[in-house]
N, C-alpha and C positions, 0 to 999 in steps of 0.2 A: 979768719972768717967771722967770729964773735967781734971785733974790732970794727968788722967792715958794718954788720948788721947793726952797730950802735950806731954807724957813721950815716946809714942809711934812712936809719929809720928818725932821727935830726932831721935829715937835710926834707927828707919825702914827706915828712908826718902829715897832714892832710887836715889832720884834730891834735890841738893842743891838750897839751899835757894837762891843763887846768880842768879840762872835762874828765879827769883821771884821779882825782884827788879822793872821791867818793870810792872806797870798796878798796884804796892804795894798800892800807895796811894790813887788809886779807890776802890780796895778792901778793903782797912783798913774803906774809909767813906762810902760801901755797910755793912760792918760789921756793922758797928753802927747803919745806917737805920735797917738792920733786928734786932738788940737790942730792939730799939724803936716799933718796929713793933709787935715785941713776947709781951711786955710788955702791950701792947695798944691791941693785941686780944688775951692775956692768957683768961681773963675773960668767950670769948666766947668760946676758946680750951677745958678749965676746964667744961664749962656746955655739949658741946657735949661729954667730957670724962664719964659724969658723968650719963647726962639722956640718951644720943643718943648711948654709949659706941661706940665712935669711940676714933680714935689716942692710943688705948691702949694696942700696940705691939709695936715691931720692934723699942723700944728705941736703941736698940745696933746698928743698922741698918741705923739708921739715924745720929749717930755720926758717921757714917764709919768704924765699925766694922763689916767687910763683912768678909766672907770665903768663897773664891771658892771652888766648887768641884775637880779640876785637875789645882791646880796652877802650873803643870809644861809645859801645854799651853800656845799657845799664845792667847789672851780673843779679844773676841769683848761686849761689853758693848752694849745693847740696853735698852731706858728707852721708859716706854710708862707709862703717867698720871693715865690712869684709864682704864675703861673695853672696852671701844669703841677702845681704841691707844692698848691695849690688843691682843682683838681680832685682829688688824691689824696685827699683827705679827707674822701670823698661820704660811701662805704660805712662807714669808721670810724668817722665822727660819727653814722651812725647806730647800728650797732652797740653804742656808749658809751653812748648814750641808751636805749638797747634796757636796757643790762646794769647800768649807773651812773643812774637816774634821781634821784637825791640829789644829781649835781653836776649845776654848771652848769658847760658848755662856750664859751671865749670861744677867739677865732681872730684873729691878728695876721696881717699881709702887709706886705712891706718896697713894693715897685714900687706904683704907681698902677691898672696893669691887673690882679696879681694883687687890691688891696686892692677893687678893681670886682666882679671874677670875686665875690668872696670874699662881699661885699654883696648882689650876683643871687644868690646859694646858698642865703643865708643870713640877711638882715636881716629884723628883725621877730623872728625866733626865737632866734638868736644875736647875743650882741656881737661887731661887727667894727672895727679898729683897726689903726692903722700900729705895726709894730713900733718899741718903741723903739728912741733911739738908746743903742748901749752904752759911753755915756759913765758912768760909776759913779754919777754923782749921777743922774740920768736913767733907767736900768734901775735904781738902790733904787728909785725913786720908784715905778718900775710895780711890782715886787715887792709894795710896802708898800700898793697901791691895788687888785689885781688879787687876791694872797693864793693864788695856788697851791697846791694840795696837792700836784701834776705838775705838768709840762713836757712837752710832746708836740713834739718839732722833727723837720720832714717833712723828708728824706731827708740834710740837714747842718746848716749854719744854727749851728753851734756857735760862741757868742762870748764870751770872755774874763771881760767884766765881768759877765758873762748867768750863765756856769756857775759863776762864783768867788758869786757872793752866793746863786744857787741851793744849790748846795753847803752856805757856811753856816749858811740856816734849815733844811737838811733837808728842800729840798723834791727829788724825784727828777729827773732830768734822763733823757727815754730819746730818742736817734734813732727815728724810725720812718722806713720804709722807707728802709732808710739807705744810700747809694751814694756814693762819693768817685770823680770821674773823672779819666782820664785825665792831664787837665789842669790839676785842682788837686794831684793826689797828688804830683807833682813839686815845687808848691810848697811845701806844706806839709811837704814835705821840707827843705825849705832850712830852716824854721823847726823842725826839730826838736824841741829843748828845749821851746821855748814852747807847741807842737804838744802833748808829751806834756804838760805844767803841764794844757792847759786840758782833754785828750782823757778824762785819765784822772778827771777828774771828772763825767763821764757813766754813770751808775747802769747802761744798757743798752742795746744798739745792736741794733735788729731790722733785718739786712740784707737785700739784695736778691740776694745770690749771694756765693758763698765767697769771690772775687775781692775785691767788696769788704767782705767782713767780715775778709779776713786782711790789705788795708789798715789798717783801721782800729785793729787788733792792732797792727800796726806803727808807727803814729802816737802808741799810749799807754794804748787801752783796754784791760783785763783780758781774758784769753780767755774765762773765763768768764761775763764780759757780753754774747757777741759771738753773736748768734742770729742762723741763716739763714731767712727765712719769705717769702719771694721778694717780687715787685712787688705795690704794691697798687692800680698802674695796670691792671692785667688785670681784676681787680675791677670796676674803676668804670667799664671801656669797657663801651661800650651794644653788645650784639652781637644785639637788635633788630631785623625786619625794617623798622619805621617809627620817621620822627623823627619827634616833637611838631613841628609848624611847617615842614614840608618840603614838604606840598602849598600849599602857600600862599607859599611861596618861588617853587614852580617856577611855579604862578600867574601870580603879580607880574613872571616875568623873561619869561613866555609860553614856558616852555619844553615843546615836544613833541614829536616821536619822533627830535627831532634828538640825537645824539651830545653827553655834554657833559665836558670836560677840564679834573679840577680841579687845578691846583697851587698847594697848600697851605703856609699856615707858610713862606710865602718871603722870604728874606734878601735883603740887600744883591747888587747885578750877577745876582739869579738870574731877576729880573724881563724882565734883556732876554734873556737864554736861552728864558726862556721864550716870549717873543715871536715868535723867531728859530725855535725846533721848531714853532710854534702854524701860521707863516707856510707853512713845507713840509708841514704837515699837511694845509692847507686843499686843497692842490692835486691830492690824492686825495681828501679826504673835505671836498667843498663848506660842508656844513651842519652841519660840528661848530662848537662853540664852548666858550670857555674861561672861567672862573673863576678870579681870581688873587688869595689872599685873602694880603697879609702876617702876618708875625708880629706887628710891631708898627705900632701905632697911629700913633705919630710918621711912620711912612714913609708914608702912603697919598695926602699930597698929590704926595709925589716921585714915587710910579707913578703918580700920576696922570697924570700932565707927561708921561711914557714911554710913555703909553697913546695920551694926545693926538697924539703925532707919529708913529705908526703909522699902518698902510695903511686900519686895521680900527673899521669903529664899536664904539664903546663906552660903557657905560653905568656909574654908579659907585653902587651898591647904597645908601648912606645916602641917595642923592637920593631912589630909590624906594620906602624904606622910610618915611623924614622925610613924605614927599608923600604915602603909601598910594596908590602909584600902579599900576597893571596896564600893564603895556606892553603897547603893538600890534605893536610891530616887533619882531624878532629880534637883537639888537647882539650880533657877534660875540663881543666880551671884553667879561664883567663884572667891573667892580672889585667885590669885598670888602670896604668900606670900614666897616664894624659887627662891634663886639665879640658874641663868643659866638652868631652863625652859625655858623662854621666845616663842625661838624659836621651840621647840615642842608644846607651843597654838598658833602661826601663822600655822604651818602646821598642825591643825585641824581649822584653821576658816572657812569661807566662805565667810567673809568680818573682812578686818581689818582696826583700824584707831590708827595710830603712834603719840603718845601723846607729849606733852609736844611743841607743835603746836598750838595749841590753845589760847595760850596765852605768852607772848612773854618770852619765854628759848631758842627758837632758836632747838630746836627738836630734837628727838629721830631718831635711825638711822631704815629708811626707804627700805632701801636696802633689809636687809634681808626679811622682808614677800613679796617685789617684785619679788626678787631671788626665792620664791619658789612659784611662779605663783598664789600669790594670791591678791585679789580685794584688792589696796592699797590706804587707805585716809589720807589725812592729813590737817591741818590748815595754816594758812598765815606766821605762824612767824618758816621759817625755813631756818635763817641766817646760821647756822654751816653745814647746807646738801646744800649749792648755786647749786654746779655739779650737784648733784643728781638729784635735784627736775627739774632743766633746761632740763637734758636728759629725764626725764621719761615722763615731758610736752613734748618734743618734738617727746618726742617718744608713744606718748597718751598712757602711763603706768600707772597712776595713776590719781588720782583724787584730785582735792583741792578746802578746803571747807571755809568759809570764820568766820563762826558761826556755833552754836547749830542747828539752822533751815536748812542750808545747809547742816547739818553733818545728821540731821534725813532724807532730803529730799534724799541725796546720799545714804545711807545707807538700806533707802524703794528701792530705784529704783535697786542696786545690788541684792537685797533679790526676785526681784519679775521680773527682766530682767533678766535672764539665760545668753542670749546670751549677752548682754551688760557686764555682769560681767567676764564672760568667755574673750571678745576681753582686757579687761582692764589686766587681768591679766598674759594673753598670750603677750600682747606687753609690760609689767612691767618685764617680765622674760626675752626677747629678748633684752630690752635697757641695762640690765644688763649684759649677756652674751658676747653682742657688745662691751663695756667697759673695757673685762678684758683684762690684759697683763700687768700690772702695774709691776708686780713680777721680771718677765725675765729681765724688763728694771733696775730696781731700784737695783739687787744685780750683775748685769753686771756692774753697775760702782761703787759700794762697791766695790767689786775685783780691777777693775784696781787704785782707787785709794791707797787700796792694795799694790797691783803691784809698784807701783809708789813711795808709802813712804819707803815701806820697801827694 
């Protein structure tokens, strides 16, 4: 296949290699780092192949063997990582379609769950496709297959061999909704030089707040490329009094005027916390029950196993769905074990708390059970949500718990203060709604720079 992709990418190249000569000798020594790099974490590639079944598609995909659906358009290229950068992309894609109906829009996804999310959205209408790898030979090939007019990369996602050959043909490279956290900005401090080589070849950064657009400044982009137009997660939260599919959920689980306790998007160790507040909960309030949906997919056999050896029946939602089953009984804790419910058990809780906060991941997105007006908790470590969490404090939307004992202590007092829980969730809906317009802003200067190149 590496024989054919050199053979191909000869015969197809579109841009002469001459326009490749500038930025040749950074990419040749990125090549070799990613060489070194494949070699040094095959080992743990091959074990997630193997027990976790991930990376086990979209080999042609990631050498840059793409096929559009209408390559006789002109493309705009949007990449979004995974299902959070996914979902941001509801409202845009439509909006580009609304405003752009001359291009075709195609949408890459690095992860297995976003490249899923990314398919449920969108297949049939859109091409969907694993992002290349940014090995040089590999990303020309997609260039040379795919033909971008734009680059649309959701909130980072910036890579070396991606922006040097984009650069090149002159196709534009913009971030949308663009944020650097916490926890990258440090390192990409460490890489400075290389940092600015590859930052300042990004046409236009539509950020998410000053914070991080004067990161981004400081990493290598122009100031003048560096636009604030806030989240475009505010956007695309459903703030909806009904989910599509949530009577029919509650249905299936036979849930009725019993109390139900969802914690979401949860991490690694946050599963037996949660078991641990669930158990002292019960002993005041008999007939609540819980919902525990992970973030990711690989973990749901392992809470399984955690669920199993608890006090508490329980039920694991793929059974019930696979089976189109209605329960008779009531099990205490349901497992979550199916992609893209999520959001129809927020819009049956009564109180929720947004996992993967608890302990330091830097957090699950919080937005959506606020968007839909209900009791939102969360934990201290919620680096990747900074806007979020700032507006919903400010705007007394939600709640933030420090430990297990403030997570049971919040959780008593929504369950047993009506009106307490009612004001939290009423002003969680409002900070939200106040926030949006990200949209309008962010594909009004796709177009003009649009406009401008072409």
């Amino acid at each position: 296949m590496y024989c054919q992709l050199v053979v191909d990418i000869t015969r197809n190249n579109k841009y002469h290699y001459a326009n490749d000569i500038t930025g040749f000798g950074m990419t040749f020594v990125i090549d070799i780092f990613y060489l070194l790099a494949i070699v040094l974490l095959s080992p743990k590639v091959v074990y997630r192949m193997i027990f976790h079944k991930r990376y086990r598609g979209g080999f042609g995909d990631r050498l840059g063997f793409v096929k559009r659906l209408h390559p006789d358009k002109k493309c705009i290229w949007i990449h979004a990582v995974s299902v959070g950068e996914v979902n941001a992309t509801k409202t845009i894609v439509a909006k580009l379609n609304l405003q752009l109906p001359d291009y075709e829009i195609v949408i890459s996804s690095t992860t297995d769950t976003g490249y899923a999310r990314a398919k449920a959205m969108y297949d049939g209408d859109i091409k969907v496709f694993y992002f290349p790898l940014d090995i040089y030979l590999a990303m020309r090939n997609a260039f040379n297959n795919i033909k971008p007019n734009i680059c649309l990369l959701m909130e980072l996602e910036v890579w070396p061999n991606f922006s040097q050959i984009a650069n090149n043909i002159n196709c534009p490279v913009v971030v949308v909704n663009g944020r650097i956290s916490d926890r990258s900005f440090p390192r990409y401090k460490l890489i400075k030089p290389a940092a600015k080589w590859m930052f300042r070849k990004v046409d236009l950064v539509l950020a998410q707040t000053d914070e991080y657009a004067n990161r981004f400044i400081e990493l290598g982009c122009k100031p003048e490329k560096v636009i604030v137009t806030n989240s475009l997660k505010y956007d695309t939260a459903q703030t909806s009094d009904h989910i599509d599919g949530a009577d029919a959920l509650a249905a299936q689980l036979n849930l009725g005027q019993e109390k139900l306790f969802v914690f979401g998007g949860s991490g690694p160790d946050e599963e037996c916390i949660a078991m641990g507040v669930f158990a002292k909960l019960k002993e005041q309030f008999p007939d609540l029950r819980m919902a525990v949906v992970p973030r990711k997919p690989e973990r749901f056999d392992e809470v399984a196993n955690l669920m199993e050896q608890s006090e508490f029946t329980f039920i694991r939602y793929s059974k019930v769905k696979s089976d189109s089953l209605t329960l008779t009984d009531k099990p205490a804790v349901i497992l979550g074990d199916t992609m893209g419910d999520l959001k129809k058990f927020y819009s049956l809780a009564d109180v929720v708390f947004v996992g993967r906060t608890l302990t330091a991941m830097g957090g699950s997105d919080m937005m959506e059970p606020a968007a839909l007006g209900k009791c939102t908790i969360f934990g201290p470590h919620t680096f990747n949500f900074k806007q979020t969490v700032a507006a919903l404090h400010n705007g007394n939307g939600a709640i933030e718990v420090q430990n297990a004992e403030e997570l049971f202590d919040a959780v008593q007092k929504c369950l047993t203060d009506k009106d307490f829980a009612e004001s939290i969730a009423s002003n969680g809906k409002e900070v939200i709604k106040q926030n949006q317009g990200a949209t309008e802003k962010t594909v009004e200067h796709i177009v003009n720079l649009l406009n401008n190149v072409l």
